[in-house]
C-alpha positions as CSV (number, residue, x, y, z in Angstrom):
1,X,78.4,105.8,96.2
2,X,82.1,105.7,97.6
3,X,84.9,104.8,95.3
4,X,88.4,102.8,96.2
5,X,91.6,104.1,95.9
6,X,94.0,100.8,95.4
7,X,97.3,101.0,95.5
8,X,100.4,98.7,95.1
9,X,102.8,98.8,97.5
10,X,104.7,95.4,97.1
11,X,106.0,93.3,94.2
12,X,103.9,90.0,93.2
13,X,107.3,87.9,92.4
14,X,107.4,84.8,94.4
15,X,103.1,85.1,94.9
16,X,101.1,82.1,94.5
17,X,99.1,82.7,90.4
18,X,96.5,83.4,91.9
19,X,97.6,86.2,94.0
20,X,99.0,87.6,90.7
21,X,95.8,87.1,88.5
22,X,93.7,88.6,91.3
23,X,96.0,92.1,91.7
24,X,96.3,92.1,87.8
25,X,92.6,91.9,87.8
26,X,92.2,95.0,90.0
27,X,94.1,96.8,86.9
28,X,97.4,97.4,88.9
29,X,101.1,96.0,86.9
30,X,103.6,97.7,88.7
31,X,104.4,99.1,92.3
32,X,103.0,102.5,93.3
33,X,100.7,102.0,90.4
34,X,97.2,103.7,91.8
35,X,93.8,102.9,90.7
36,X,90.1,103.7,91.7
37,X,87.1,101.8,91.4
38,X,83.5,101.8,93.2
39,X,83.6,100.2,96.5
40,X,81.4,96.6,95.9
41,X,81.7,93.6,98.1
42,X,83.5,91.9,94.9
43,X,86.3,94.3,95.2
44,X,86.6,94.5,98.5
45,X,86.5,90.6,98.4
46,X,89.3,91.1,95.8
47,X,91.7,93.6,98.0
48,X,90.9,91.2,100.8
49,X,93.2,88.2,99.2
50,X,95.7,90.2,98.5
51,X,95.9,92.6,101.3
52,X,99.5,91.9,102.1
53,X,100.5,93.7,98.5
54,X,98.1,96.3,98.2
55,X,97.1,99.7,99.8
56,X,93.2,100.7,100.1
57,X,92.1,103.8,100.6
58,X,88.2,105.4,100.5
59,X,87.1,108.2,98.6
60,X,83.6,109.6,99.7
61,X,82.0,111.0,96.4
């Protein structure tokens, strides 16, 4: 199964809550703060909403 590479790429301030709760959800607090997870239609869902803040890459494993 693939994994996600997620990425934050711009600041949250001035973001609707649940914008914020979403990319906090993903495990990211800060910019350029990377994390991986397994590529589901829940996180993709997830990246989807907050698209605009976030970089997603995929990692074939």
């Amino acid at each position: 199964m693939s994994k996600l590479k997620i990425t934050q790429v711009r600041s949250t301030i001035h973001c609707p809550m649940p914008q914020k709760k979403t990319v906090e959800a993903l495990g990211l607090r800060h910019i350029r703060q990377t994390v991986e997870h397994q590529d589901n239609p829940a996180i993709r869902g997830m990246v989807n909403k907050v698209k605009h803040l976030v970089r997603m890459e995929v990692l074939d494993g």
